[in-house]
C-alpha positions as CSV (number, residue, x, y, z in Angstrom):
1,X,0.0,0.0,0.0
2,X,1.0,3.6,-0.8
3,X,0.4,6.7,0.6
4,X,0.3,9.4,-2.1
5,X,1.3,13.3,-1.6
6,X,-1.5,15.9,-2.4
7,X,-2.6,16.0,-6.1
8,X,-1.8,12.2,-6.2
9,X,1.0,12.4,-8.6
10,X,3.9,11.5,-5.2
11,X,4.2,8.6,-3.3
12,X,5.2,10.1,0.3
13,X,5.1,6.6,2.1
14,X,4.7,2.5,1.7
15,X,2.7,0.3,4.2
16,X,4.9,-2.8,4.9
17,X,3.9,-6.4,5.1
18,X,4.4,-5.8,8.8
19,X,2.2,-2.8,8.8
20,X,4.6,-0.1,9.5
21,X,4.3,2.9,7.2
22,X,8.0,3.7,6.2
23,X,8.0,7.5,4.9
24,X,10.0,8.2,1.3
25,X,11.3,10.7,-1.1
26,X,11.2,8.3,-3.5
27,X,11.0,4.4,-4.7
28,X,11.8,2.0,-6.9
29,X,9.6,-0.1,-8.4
30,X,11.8,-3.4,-9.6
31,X,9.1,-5.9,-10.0
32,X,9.9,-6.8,-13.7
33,X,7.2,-8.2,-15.5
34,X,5.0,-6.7,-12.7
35,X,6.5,-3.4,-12.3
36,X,4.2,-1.8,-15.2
37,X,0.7,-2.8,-13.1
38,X,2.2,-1.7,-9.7
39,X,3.1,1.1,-11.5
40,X,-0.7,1.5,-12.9
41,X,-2.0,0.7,-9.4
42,X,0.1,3.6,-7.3
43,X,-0.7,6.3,-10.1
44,X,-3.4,5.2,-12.4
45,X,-1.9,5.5,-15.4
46,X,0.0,3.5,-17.7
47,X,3.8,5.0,-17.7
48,X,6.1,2.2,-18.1
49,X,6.9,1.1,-21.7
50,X,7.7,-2.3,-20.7
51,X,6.4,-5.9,-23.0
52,X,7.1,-9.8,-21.9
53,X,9.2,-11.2,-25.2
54,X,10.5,-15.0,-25.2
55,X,14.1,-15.3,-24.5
56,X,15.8,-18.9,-24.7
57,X,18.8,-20.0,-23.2
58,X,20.8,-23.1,-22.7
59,X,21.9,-24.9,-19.0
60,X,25.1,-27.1,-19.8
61,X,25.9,-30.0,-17.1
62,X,28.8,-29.2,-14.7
63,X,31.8,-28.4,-16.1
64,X,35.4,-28.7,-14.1
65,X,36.2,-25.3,-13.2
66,X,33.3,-23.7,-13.4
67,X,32.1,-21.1,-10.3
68,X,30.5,-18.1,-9.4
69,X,33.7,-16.7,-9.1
70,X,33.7,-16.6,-13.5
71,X,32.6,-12.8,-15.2
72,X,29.5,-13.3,-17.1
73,X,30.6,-12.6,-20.9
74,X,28.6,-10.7,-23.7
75,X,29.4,-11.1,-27.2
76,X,26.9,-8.5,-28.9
77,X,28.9,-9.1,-32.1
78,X,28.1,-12.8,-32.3
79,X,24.8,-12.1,-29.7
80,X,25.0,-14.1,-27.2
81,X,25.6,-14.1,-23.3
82,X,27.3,-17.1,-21.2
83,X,28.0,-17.1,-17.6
84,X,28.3,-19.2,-14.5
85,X,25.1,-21.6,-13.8
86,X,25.6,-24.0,-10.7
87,X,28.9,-25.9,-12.1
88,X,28.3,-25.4,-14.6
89,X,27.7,-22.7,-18.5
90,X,24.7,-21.1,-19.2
91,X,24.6,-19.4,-23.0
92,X,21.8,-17.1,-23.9
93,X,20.9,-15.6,-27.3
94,X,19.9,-12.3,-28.6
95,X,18.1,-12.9,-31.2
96,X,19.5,-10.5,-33.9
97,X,15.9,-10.8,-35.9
98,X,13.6,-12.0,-33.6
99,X,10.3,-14.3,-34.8
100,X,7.1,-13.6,-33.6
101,X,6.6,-16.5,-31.6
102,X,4.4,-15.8,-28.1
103,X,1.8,-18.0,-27.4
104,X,-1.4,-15.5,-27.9
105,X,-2.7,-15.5,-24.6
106,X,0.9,-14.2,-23.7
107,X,0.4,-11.9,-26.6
108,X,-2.9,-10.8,-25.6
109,X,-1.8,-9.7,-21.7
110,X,0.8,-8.1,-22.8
111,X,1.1,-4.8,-21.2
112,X,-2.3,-5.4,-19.1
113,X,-1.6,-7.6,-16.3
114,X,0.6,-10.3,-15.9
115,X,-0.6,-13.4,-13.7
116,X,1.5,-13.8,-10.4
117,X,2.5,-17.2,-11.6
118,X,4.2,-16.1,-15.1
119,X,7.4,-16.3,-14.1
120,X,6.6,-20.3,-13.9
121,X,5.6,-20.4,-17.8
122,X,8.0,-21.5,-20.2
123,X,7.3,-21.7,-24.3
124,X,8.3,-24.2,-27.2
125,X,11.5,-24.8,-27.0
126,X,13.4,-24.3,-30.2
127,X,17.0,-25.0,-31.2
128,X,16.2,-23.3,-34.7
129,X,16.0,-20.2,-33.3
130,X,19.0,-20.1,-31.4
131,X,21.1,-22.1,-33.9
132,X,23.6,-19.6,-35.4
133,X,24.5,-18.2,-32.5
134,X,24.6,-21.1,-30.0
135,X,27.2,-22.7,-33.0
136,X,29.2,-19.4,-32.8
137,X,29.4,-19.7,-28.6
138,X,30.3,-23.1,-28.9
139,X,33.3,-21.9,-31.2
140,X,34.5,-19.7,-28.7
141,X,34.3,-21.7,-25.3
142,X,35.5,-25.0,-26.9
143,X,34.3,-27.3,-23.6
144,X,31.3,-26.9,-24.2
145,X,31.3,-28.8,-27.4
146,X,31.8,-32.1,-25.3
147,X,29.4,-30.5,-22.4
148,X,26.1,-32.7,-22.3
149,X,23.0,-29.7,-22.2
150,X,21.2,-29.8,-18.9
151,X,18.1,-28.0,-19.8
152,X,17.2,-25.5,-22.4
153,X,14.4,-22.7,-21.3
154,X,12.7,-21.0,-23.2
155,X,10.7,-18.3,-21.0
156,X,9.0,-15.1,-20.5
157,X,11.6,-11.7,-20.2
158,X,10.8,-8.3,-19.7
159,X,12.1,-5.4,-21.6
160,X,11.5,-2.0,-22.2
161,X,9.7,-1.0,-25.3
């Protein structure tokens, strides 16, 4: 719960869990696919260009080595990310020419309200549409050519519009 300054158009204060009214100059809303309603909700009106797009990514098995200690790396030239992932690589894709490909009811909520249980879907998964630049990480990080893949997600991410 918010308390809103006179005129509506400032939050002065947020209402805890707990009940306690904590008094502010300012917030952040982080709430990523949500942040656009709770936005909506606190000043009625719809000011955050944000939209759910499908992102797909790759979980290899452990690999010898491998920590949270390693950088996360981004290639934007070949487009794709890889980092750390429990023991193991992780390698995500930007697709350079994405493909309309949300299910419609995704499609259909986008920029209205998203369920609280969203961040639980997942989509068709696809090698296709990774495929050149998956090939193009595994040239550059050799091991994980012999690296069996753990899972590969293909999921809900939010991004400004």
């Amino acid at each position: 719960e918010f308390r809103m300054g006179a005129g509506g158009a400032r939050v002065e204060a947020v209402r805890t869990t707990s009940g306690e009214w904590i008094e502010c100059d300012n917030i952040v809303v982080a709430a990523g696919a949500w942040t656009k309603q709770i936005i909506q909700k606190i000043c009625g009106a719809d000011l955050i260009p944000t939209a759910v797009v499908p992102h797909q990514y790759i979980i290899f098995e452990a690999t010898e080595g491998v920590s949270n200690a390693l950088p996360v790396v981004r290639d934007y030239e070949s487009k794709y990310y890889l980092k750390p992932e429990v023991g193991g690589f992780c390698v995500g894709v930007f697709e350079g020419n994405p493909r309309p490909h949300l299910p419609e009811e995704v499609r259909k909520r986008n920029g209205t309200s998203v369920p609280a249980d969203a961040m639980n879907e997942v989509f068709e998964e696809t090698f296709d549409k990774a495929d050149p630049w998956l090939e193009q990480a595994l040239e550059a990080v050799p091991v994980l050519q012999n690296t069996g893949i753990k899972s590969l997600l293909h999921g809900p991410d939010t991004h400004s519009v």
